[in-house]
N, C-alpha and C positions, 0 to 999 in steps of 0.2 A: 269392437268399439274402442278398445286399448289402444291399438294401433294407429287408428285415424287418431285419438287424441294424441298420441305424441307426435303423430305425420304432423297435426296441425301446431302443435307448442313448437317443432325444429324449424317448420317455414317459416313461422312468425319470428323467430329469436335469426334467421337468417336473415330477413329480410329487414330488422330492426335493427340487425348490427352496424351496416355502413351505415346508415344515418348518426348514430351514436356516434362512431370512429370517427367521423367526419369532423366533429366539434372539439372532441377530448382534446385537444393539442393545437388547439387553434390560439394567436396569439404566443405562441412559448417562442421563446430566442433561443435555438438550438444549435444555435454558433460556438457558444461559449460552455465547459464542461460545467456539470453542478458543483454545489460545495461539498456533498460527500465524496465527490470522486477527484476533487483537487484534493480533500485533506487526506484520502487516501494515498493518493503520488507522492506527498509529501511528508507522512506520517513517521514520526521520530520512535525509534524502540529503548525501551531503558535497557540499561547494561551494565557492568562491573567489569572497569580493566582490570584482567589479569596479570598484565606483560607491558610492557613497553621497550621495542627494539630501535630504536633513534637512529643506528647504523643504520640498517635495511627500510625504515620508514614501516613496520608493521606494529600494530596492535594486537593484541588477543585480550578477546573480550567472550565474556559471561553474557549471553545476551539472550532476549524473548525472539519470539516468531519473526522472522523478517518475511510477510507476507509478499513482498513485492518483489522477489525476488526466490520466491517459494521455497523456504528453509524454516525448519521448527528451531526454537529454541536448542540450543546448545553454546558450548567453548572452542572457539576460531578465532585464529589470526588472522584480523585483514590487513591492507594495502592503506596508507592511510592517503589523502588525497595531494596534501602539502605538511609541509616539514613543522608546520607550526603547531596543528594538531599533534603533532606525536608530541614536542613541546608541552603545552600544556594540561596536560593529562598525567598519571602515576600509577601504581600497584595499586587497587585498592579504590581508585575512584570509582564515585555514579556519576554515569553519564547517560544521553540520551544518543540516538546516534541515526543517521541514514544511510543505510549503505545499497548503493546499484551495482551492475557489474558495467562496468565501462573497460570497452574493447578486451573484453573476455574474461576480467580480473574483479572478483567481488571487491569493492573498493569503498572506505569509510568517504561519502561528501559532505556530511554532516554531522560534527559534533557538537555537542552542548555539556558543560561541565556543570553537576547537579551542587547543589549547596547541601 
């Protein structure tokens, strides 16, 4: 008797499912990414410059998880992207930061200097 009862609850829950499925998604524009997963692409990490090398154009920064590029938190020199970031930044600062690796080289694309 067990058995017929769940033989009958999995055909019915199979045979119910594409109808459901059918609707859930209907109407959605799946052209375009959502907003968690843009603000994910785009998500800034805080950070503490350690270093600033204006010669070589590198940073060493104190920095959180860089998720998107899958590194935990630690202290690294990056690449900085243009001359002017390494500019504006010092020993000691907060900043916010993004960094990708573009053509092989972890590299800062985005800074933001914290107040």
């Amino acid at each position: 008797m067990n058995k017929l009862l769940v033989a009958s609850v999995a055909l019915a829950a199979i045979v119910a499912a594409p109808a459901f499925a059918s609707d859930d998604m209907a109407g959605m524009d799946m052209s375009k990414p959502s907003a968690s997963k843009m603000s994910s692409n785009t998500a800034l990490t805080d950070a503490e410059v350690r270093k600033v090398d204006a010669a070589t154009g590198m940073v060493t920064l104190k920095h959180g998880a860089l998720a998107n590029v899958g590194m935990p938190p630690m202290t690294m020199a990056f690449k900085a992207k243009d001359a002017a970031m390494v500019k504006q930044v010092k020993e000691g600062d907060k900043v916010k930061v993004r960094v990708e690796n573009v053509d092989g080289t972890l590299t800062i694309v985005k800074l933001e200097k914290q107040s």
